[in-house]
DOZA-61411 format. One record per residue: x, y, z of N, C-alpha, C in turn. Coordinates in steps of 0.05 Angstrom, whole numbers, plus 5000, padded with zeros to 4 digits. Example, Ala and Ser with C-alpha at 12.3 -4.5 7.8 and 13.67 -1.06 7.14 Angstrom:
2
526448865156524649105156526449345156525749555142527349795143525850015157
% end
This chain:
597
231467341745229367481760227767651741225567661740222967841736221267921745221468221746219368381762217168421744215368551765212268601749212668931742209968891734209969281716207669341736207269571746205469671770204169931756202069911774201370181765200870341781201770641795202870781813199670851834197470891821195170831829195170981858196171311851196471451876193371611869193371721902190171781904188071941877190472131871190072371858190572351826188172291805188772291782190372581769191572561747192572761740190573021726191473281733189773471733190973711736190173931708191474141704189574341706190174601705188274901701189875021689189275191665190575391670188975631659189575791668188576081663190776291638189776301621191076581607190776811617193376951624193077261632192277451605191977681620191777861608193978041590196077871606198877971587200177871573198877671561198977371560200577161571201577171592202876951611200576681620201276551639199876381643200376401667197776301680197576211701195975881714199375661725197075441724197675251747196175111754195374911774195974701759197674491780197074311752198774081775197673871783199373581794202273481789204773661809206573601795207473611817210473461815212673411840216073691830215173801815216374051809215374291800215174461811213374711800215374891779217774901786219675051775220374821745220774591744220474411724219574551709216074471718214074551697212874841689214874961696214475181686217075201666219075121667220975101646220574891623219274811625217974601609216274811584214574861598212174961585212675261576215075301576216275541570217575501541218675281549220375141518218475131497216974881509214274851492213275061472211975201485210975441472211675661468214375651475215875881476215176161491214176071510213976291526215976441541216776751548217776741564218076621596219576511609219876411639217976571659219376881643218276981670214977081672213476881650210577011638209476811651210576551658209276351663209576231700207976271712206676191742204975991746207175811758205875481761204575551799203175451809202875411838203575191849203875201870204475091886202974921907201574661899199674441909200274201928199174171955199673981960198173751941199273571930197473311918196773081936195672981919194372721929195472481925198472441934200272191923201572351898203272141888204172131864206971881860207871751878210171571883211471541854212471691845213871891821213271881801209071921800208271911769208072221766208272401778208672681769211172781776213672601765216772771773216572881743216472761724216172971700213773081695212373281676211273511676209073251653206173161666204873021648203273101631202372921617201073061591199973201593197673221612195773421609195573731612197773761625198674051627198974141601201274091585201574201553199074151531197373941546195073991532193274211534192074251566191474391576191774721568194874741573195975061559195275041527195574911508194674991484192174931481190574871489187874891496187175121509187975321529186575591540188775751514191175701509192175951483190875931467189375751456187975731437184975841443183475751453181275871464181376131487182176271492183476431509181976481534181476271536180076231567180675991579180675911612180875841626179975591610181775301623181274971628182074971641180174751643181474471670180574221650182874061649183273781638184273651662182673401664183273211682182972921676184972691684183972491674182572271689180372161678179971971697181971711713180571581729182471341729183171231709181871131695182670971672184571151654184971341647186371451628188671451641188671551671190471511687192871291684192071111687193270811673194670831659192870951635195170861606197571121603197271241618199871461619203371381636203071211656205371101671205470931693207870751693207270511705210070511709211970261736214270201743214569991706218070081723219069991698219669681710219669531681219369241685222169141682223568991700226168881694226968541700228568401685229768201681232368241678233368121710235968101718237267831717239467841715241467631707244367711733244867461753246467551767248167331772251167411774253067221785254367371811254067211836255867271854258167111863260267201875263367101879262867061913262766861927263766841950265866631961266166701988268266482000267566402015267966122034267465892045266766012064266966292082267766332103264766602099263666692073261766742064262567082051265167192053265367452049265467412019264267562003262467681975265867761955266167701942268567701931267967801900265667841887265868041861262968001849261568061832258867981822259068141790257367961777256368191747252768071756252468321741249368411738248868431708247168421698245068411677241868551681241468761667238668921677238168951646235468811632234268901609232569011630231269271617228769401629227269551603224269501616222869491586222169751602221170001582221470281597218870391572217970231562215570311548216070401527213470511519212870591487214970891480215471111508216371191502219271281534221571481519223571471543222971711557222971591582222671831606224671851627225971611627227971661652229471391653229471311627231071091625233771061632234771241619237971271628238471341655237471511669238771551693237471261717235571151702234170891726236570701720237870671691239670371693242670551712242770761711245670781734243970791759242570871771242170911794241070561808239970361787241170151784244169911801245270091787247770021787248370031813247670361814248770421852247370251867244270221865242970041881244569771892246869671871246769321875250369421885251769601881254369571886254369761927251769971925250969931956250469821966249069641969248069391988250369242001251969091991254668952001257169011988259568952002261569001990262268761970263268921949264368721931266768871913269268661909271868771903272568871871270368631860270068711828266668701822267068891801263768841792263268941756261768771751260968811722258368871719257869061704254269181706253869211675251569061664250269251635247569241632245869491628244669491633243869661606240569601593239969621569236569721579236469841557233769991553232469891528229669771540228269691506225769821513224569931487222570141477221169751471217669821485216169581473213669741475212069641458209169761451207669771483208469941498206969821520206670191551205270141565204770341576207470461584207970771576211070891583211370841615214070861618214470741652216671021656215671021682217171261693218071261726218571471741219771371770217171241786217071051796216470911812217970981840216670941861217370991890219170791890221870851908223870671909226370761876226070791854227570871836228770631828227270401818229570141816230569951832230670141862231669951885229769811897227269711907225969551909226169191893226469361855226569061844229768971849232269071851235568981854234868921883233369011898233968911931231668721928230668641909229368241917230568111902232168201881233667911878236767921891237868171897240268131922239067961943237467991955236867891979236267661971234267611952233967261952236967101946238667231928241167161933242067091956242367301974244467291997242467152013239967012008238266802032239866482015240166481984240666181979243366111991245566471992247566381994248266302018247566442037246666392072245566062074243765912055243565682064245865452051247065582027248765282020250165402026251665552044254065552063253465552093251065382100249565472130251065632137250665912135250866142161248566172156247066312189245866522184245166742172242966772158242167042141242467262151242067332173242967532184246967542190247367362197250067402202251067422170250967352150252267332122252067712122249267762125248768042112250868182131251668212158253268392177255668362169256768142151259068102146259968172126258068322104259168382073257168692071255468772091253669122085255669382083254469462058256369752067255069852078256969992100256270122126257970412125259270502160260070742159262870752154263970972137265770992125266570902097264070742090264570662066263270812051263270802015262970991990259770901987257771111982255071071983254471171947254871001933252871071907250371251906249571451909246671521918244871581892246571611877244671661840246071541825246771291830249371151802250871231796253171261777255871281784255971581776254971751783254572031783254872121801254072061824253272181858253472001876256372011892257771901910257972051941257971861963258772061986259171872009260871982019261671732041259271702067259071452071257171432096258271482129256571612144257871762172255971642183253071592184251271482198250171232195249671072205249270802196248070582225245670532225244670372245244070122240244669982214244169682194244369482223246469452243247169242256245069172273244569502285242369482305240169472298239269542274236269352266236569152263238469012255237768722243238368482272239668602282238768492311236768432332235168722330233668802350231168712329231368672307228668542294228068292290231068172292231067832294229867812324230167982339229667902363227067942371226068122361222568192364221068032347222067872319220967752304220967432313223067292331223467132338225866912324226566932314228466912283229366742293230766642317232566392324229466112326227666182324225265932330223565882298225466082281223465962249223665772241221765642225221665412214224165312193225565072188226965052166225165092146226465152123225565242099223364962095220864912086220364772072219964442096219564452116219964282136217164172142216064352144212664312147211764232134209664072142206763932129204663992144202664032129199864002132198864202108196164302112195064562097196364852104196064852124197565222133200665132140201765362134204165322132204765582135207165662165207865882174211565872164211766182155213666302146215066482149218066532159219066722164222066902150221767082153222967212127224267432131226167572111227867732123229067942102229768142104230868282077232268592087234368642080234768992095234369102071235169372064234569592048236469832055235470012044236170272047235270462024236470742025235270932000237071112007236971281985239171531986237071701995238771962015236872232019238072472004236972501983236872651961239172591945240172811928242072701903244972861905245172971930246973131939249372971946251773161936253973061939256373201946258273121957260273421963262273481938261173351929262273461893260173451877259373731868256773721844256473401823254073361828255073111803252873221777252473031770251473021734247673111744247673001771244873051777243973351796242273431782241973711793240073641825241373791844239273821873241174091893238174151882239074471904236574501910235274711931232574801935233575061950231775171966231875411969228975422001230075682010227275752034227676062033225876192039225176452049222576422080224476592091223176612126223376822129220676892143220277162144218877262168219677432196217977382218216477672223213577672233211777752233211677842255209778172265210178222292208878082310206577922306205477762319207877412334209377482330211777252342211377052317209977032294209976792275211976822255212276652234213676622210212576542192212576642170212576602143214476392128213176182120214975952112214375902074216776022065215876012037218275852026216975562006219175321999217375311966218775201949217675071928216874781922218374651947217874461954215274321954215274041946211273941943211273801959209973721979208173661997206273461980207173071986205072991967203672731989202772822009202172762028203372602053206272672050207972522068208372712092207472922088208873142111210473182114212073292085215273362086214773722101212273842097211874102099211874182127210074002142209973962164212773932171213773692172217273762177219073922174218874112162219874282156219774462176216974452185215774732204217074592229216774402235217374302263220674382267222374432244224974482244225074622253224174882235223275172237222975322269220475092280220075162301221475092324223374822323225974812334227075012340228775142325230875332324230275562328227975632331227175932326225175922361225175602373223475612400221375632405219775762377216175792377214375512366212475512380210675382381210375212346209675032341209774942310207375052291205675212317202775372297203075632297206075752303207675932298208276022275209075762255210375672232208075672213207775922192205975952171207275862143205675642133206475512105205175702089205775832076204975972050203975782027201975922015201575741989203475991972205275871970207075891939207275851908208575951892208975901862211875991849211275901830214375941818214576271815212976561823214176711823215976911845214876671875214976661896217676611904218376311901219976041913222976191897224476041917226675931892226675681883228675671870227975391853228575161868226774951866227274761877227374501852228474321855229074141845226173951831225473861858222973571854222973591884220873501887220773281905220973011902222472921904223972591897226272491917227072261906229572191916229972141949227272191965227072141987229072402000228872691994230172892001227473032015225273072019225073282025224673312051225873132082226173292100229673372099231173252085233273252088234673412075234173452041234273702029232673972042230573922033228074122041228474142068228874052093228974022112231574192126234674202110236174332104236374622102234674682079234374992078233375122096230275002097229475142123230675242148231474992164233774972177236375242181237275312153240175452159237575722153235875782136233676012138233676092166232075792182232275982205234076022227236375912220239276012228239576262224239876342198239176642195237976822213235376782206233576972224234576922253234876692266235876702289238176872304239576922283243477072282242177352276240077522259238177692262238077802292235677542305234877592317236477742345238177682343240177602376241077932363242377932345243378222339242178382334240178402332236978722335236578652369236778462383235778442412237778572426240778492420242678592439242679062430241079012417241579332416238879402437236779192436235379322455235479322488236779032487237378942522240179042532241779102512244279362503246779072529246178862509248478602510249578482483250878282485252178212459250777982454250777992431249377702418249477432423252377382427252977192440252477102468250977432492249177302515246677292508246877272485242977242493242776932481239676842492238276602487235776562486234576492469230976392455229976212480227176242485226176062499223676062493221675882484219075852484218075982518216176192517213876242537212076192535210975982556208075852559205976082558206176262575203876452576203676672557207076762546206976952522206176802493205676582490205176392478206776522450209676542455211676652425215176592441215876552424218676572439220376792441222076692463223177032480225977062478226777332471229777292473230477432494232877322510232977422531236077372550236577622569239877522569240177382596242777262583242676922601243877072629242176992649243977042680242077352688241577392675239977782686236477722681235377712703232577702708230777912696229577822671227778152668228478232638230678152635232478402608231678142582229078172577227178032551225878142541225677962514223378192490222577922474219977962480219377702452219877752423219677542411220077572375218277752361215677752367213877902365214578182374214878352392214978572400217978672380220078462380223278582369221978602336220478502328219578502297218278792297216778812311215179112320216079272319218879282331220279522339222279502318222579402303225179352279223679552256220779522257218279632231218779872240218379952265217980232276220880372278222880272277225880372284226980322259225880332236226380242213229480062207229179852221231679732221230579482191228179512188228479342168226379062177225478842150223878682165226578512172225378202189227278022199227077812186228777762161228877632136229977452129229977162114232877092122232476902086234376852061233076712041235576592037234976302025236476072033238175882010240075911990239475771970241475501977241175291979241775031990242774871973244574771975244874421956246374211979245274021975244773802003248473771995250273742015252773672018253273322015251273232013251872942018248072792007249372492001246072391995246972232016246472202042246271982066244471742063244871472058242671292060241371282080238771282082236871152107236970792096236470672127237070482129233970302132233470102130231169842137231669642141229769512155230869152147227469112166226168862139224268782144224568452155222168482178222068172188218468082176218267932159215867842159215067562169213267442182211367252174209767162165208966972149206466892132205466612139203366602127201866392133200266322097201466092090201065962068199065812065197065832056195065532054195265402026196065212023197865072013194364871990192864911993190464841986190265001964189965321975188965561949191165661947193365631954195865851948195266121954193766141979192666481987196266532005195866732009198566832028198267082034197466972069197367192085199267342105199967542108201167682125201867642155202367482171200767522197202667672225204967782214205967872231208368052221208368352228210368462217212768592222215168642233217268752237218768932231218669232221220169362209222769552229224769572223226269782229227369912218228570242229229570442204231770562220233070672212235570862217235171092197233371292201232671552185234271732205236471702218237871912235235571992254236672342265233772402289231172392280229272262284226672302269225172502283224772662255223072912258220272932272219872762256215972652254215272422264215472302290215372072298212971862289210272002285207771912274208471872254209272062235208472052201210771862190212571762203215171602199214171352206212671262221211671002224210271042212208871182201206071182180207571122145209771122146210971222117211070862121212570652137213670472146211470292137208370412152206370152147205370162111204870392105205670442085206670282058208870282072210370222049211169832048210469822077208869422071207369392049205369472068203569482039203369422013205569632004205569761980207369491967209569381985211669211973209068981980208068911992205868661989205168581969203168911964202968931936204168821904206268861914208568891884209268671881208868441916209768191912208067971904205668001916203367911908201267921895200968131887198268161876198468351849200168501849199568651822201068641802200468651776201168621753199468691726200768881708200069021691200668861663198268591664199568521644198168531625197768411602197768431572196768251555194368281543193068081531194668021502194867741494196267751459194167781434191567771451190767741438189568111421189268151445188468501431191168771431193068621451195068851457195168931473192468971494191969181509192569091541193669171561193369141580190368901594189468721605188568581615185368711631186068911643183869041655183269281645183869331616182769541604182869791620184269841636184570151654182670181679181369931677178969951692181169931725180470101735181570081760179769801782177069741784175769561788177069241779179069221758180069031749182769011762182969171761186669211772186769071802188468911805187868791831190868931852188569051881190569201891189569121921191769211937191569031970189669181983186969032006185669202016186069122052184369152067184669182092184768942099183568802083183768492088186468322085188368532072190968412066193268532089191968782110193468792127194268682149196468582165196668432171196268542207195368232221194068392245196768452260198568482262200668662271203368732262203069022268205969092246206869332278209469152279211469302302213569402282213669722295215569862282217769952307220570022297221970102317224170372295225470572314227470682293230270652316232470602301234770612316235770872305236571072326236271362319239371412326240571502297243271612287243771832288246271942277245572162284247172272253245572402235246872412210248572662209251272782208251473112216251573242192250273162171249973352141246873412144245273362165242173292165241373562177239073542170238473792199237373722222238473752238238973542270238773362264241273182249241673042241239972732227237572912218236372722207237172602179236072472171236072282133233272302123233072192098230772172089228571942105226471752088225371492097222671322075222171522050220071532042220471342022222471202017223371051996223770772006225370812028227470582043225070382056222970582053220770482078219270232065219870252035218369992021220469782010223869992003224769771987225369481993225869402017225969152025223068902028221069122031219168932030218768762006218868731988218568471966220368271977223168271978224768081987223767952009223368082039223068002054220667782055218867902040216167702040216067492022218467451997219267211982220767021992221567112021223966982032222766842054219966902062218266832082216566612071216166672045214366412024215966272026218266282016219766012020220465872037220765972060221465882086218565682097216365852093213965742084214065412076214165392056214265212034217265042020218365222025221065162012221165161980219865371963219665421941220865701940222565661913222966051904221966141886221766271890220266461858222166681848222966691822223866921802222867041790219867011796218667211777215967261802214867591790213567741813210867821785209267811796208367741832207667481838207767331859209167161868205367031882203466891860200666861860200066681866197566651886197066371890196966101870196266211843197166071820199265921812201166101822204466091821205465861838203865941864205065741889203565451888200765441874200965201872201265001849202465221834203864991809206564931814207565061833210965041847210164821869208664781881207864681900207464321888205164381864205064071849208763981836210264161828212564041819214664011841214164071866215064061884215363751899212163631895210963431902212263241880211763191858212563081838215262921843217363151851220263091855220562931881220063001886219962901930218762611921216362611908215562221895217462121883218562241864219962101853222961991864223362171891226362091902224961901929222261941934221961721943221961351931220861461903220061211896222961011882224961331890227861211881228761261849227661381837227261451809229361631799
% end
């Protein structure tokens, strides 16, 4: 198997400011998925003190993990205003954009062990991954790797090696998914050949060998382990065969004419964050400060980035859970590293689940606050009182359970706490996720092949998830269509390749050259569903989704070509080019066993 090299091609080119103080610290803006990172970064660098240097705190414009490390332009940037002792902004265009980072490119080598009866009995893997000109995250992508292919199904023995080669070529860094998108298309195309030369069903092979609940969850390679408690794999892959129609697909390769309809299949999953109930080798902690206001609101201060998924928003909707007030209650602070505590990244598909976490036991806090400044005023015990959103006080009320009358909103007890100097109502949070829980997927596609131009269209889509309680019911189907897309993409159409003759990448950076999916490639229906778990390390038991939501799509839609056509492909992206030179040697053979040859 071989994957393609992508290029992350999120909204927001990279872009720094920074300002020299007056004391000489810094102060800077700058596109990153760690604020506290890059401020330890750029502290080394130049040896600044930590505490001189104030990164802010930005929502961006994408990044699907081309800003988990601290990019060039920032350390350019800062010795550019130390040097001139005034204010820049360095930004790069698209094109420069490009030649800074791209998914890493891998060629897998796989043996699997099964039995007649189809249960998975041991496998070795093989992962060269070309990781560019220079290393950014090589080592921890080939273990987390690892976890990717020994999560998916059970197996009793396993052999893994996995190598890093430096090639003259654009540095590669986290990509959305972390590795597991490219091991979950060639597991799956696996477990579709092995499903047909042992006729079972594809779906029944996968129910019979998934790790599920109670079993050991790899969540960052053999670093960060945690047992699984929540798990909905069965009931998606059921309830999707069944919406997708799955008992009426075509045999593989059965059809004739020009169009040619295809159906396809693939599950997934992703870790939610890097948490474990034993510290591992990988750092994840974050932090919240909540702070309530006499006006019945809160102050919501995270370090956390916000890179247009609405982890922040989630957060607040927690917030506003527990605490009973309205969600425009819940004030996001613009933050910085002199603010926050430290937070990790945003990565790893943690931040309603990490980030989501803190908040959470924050406003647990203030809540346990709250009840004990109330019972001195309604002169009861903490334990009778209870929060309730008021429609007309438009704040929530604490108030004691069974006695008509004996209430005080959040707002007024904050009032009177300022004035009775009891102090503000405070609550600060420092967190490390107990567990990395997988969220779950499984994609149903159909396609439609024209067997003429080798075009391949989309025409019907199926996704399901097990993200535990979902927070965000909109933005969770929005992450889902998303992330089709995005694996369409990865399967079809894009590739970062490389001329021999000059060296250089093929489209010269030109984004105009770069071929990427448009509206025309969406497909006219995409049914989403979530089978809702219940995770109890979560906060109200949710998981992550921001990862899981794409990794199955490449498989699923290679698995649909073929079904299509009855051709496979090992190498991505998987081009109308491709399909009809597979298509002429396809023909070739089929003559020749006709003509008896």
């Amino acid at each position: 198997f071989k994957t393609n090299k992508c290029y992350h091609n999120q909204l927001e080119p990279k872009v720094a400011v920074v300002n020299p103080e007056p004391d000489g610290g810094l102060t800077i803006w700058c596109t990153t998925q760690s604020i506290h990172n890059t401020r330890l970064l750029i502290s080394e660098i130049f040896s600044i003190p930590v505490s001189r240097i104030n990164v802010k705190r930005l929502p961006i414009g994408g990044s699907f993990g081309s800003s988990i490390q601290t990019n060039i332009v920032v350390p350019i940037a800062v010795a550019l205003a130390l040097k001139a002792r005034r204010p820049v902004r360095l930004a790069y265009t698209k094109e420069e954009d490009m030649y800074e980072h791209s998914s890493f490119q891998m060629i897998f080598k796989f043996k699997i062990g099964v039995r007649k009866d189809g249960k998975l009995t041991g496998g070795y893997m093989e992962n060269i991954m070309d990781i560019g000109a220079h290393q950014i995250q090589a080592y921890p992508l080939l273990g987390t790797c690892a976890g990717w292919w020994v999560s998916l199904y059970k197996l009793q023995a396993v052999k893994y090696v996995g190598v890093a080669v430096y090639t003259n070529k654009i540095p590669a860094c986290a990509y959305r998914g972390y590795g597991n998108p490219q091991v979950t298309w060639a597991v799956e195309t696996i477990m579709d050949e092995i499903a047909e030369i042992l006729n079972i069903d594809p779906i029944e092979l996968r129910l019979k060998n998934y790790v599920g609940e109670g079993d050991i969850f790899w969540g960052q390679g053999p670093t960060v382990k945690s047992i699984i408690k929540s798990c909905g794999v069965e009931e998606i892959l059921r309830k999707g065969a069944e919406l997708i129609g799955w008992k009426n697909r075509p045999r593989p390769g059965e059809q004739k004419g020009r169009f040619r309809r295809g159906v396809g299949m693939a599950r997934g999953y992703h870790t939610s964050s890097a948490g474990s109930p034993i510290p591992g080798q990988v750092i994840d902690y974050t932090g919240a400060i909540l702070k309530v206001n006499e006006d019945g609101s809160v102050d919501y201060i995270t370090a956390m980035v916000d890179q247009g998924g609405g982890t922040l928003e989630a957060h607040a909707k927690i917030i506003a859970e527990e605490l009973c007030i309205p969600l425009e209650k819940v004030n996001i602070v613009q933050a910085d590293t002199q603010t926050t505590i430290y937070d990790v990244c945003t990565h790893a598909s943690r931040g309603v689940y990490a980030g989501g976490g803190a908040a959470l036991n924050a406003a647990k806090q203030v809540k346990k606050k709250l009840l004990e400044l109330a019972a001195r005023v309604l002169d009861a015990y903490p334990h009778t009182l209870k929060i309730r959103y008021d429609k007309e006080k438009k704040q929530g009320v604490i108030y004691v359970e069974g006695a008509d009358g004996r209430e005080i909103t959040i707002g007024e007890l904050a009032t009177l706490a300022r004035v009775k100097n009891w102090g503000t109502i405070a609550a600060v949070e420092t967190y490390r996720p107990p567990a990395c829980p997988p969220h779950f997927t499984g994609y149903f596609v159909e396609v439609l092949v024209d067997t003429e131009t080798g075009i391949v269209k989309p025409t019907r889509v199926v996704i399901g998830a097990d993200v535990g309680r979902v927070i965000n019911p909109d933005l969770a189907e929005g992450q889902l269509h998303g992330g089709f897309l995005m694996g369409w993409s990865r399967a079809t159409i894009e590739d970062l390749k490389y001329s021999r003759e000059t060296g250089d990448i093929e489209c010269r950076g030109f984004i105009t050259d770069y071929k990427m999916p448009t509206v025309m490639e969406t497909p006219t229906e995409i049914q989403t569903f979530f089978v809702e778990t219940f995770e109890p390390t979560g906060p109200f038991g949710a998981k992550g989704l921001g990862e899981g939501a794409q990794n199955p799509a490449i498989a699923a839609i290679a698995n649909a070509i073929y079904n299509a056509i009855g051709v496979r492909f090992y190498e991505l992206p998987i081009t109308p080019e491709k399909i009809l030179e597979k298509l002429k040697e396809k023909e070739k053979i089929e003559l020749k066993i006709v003509e008896g040859v």
